[in-house]
N, C-alpha and C positions, 0 to 999 in steps of 0.2 A: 214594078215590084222591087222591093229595097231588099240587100241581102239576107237580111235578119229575117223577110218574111220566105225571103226561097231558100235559108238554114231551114227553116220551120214547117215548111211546109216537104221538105225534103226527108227529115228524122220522121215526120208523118206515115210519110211513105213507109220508107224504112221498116216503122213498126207495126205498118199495117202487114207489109210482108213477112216482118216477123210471127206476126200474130197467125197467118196462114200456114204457115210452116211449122209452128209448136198445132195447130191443128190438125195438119195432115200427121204430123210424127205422131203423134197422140193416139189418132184413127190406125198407122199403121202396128201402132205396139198395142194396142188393146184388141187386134185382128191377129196378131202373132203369141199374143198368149192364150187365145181361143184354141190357136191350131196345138199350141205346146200342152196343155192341157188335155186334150182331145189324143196327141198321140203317147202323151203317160197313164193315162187311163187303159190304151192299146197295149201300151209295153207291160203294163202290169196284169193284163188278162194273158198275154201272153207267156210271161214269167211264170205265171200262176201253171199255167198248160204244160209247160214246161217242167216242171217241176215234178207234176202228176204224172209225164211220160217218164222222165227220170226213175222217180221211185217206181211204177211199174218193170222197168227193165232192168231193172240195177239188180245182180245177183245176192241171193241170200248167202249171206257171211257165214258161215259155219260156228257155232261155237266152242268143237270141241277144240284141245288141245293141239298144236301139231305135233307129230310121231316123234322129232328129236327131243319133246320133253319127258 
């Protein structure tokens, strides 16, 4: 085998491994916005929950005057 063909066969390699690893990044960032998705859907039922316990406890504000006016 002459160098030119174990350059060649070497950058092969290479971007076979390349090619495996933008695969796997690919598989694990398309599994991470599944999950990211999944707990903003959570955070927003929750905020929501939130919000209705809030306004349920929150005292009513009076609106008269206060007595030093």
């Amino acid at each position: 085998m002459t160098s030119a063909d174990e350059r060649l066969t070497g950058l092969e390699v290479l971007a076979a491994e390349q090619e495996r690893t933008i695969a796997e990044l690919s598989a694990q960032l398309a599994e991470q916005w599944k999950i990211i998705e999944a707990l903003r859907r959570k955070l927003d039922v929750l905020t929501d929950r939130f919000l209705v316990l809030e306004e349920r406890s929150a005292p009513a504000v009076p609106v008269d005057k206060p007595p030093h006016w």
